[in-house]
LOLO-733192 format. One record per residue (C-alpha): residue in one letter; x, y, z. Coordinates in nm, 2 decimals. Each point is the difference from the previous one (the first is absolute). Example, Ala and Ser with C-alpha at 12.3 -4.5 7.8 and 13.67 -1.06 7.14 Angstrom:
residuo x y z
a 1.23 -0.45 0.78
s 0.14 0.34 -0.07
This chain:
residuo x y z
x 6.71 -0.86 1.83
x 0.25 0.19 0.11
x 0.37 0.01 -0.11
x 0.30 0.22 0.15
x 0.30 0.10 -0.15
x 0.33 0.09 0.18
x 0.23 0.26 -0.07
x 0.37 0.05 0.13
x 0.13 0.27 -0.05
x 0.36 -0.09 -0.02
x 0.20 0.36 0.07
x -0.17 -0.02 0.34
x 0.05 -0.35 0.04
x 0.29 -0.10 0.25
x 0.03 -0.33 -0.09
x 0.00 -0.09 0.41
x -0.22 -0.30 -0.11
x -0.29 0.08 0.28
x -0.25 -0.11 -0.26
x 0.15 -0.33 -0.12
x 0.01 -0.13 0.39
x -0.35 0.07 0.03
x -0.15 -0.10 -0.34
x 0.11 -0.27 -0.24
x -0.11 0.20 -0.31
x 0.30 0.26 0.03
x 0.36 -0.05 -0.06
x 0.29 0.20 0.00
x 0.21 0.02 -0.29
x 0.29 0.20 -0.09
x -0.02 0.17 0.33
x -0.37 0.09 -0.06
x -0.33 -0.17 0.09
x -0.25 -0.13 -0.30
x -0.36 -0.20 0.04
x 0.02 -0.33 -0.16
x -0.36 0.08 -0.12
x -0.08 0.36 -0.06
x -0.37 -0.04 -0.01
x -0.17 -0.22 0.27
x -0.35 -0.12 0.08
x 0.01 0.04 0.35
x 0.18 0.23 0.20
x 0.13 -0.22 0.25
x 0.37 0.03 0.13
x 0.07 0.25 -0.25
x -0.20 0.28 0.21
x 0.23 -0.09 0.27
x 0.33 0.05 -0.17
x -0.12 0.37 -0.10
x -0.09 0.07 0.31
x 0.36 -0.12 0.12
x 0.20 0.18 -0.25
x 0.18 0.27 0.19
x 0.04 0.21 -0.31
x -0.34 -0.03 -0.09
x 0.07 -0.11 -0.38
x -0.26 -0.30 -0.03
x -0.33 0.08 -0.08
x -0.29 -0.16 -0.13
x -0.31 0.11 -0.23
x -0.29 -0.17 -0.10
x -0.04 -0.09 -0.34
x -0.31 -0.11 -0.25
């Protein structure tokens, strides 16, 4: 099965908090977002709050 990790790249990241009010798994902290759980199962929400982030600094891989 599958699993995905995410990445934030947090020198792009604008802490404007686009992912968090889409998807429960991210949070901002400090001014900057971070996913409660960096690997996931399912993609789920967390494809969403990439796509939103107007920076572009979520992004997820797949992972063995």
């Amino acid at each position: 099965m599958a699993r995905f990790k995410i990445i934030i790249d947090r020198e792009k990241c604008i802490g404007c908090g686009a992912c968090a009010a889409v998807c429960d798994n991210f949070t901002i902290k400090k001014g900057k977002s971070f996913a409660k759980k960096e690997i996931v199962k399912e993609i789920g929400c967390n494809e969403t709050a990439a796509a939103g982030c107007p920076v572009n600094a979520i992004t997820m891989v797949e992972v063995q």
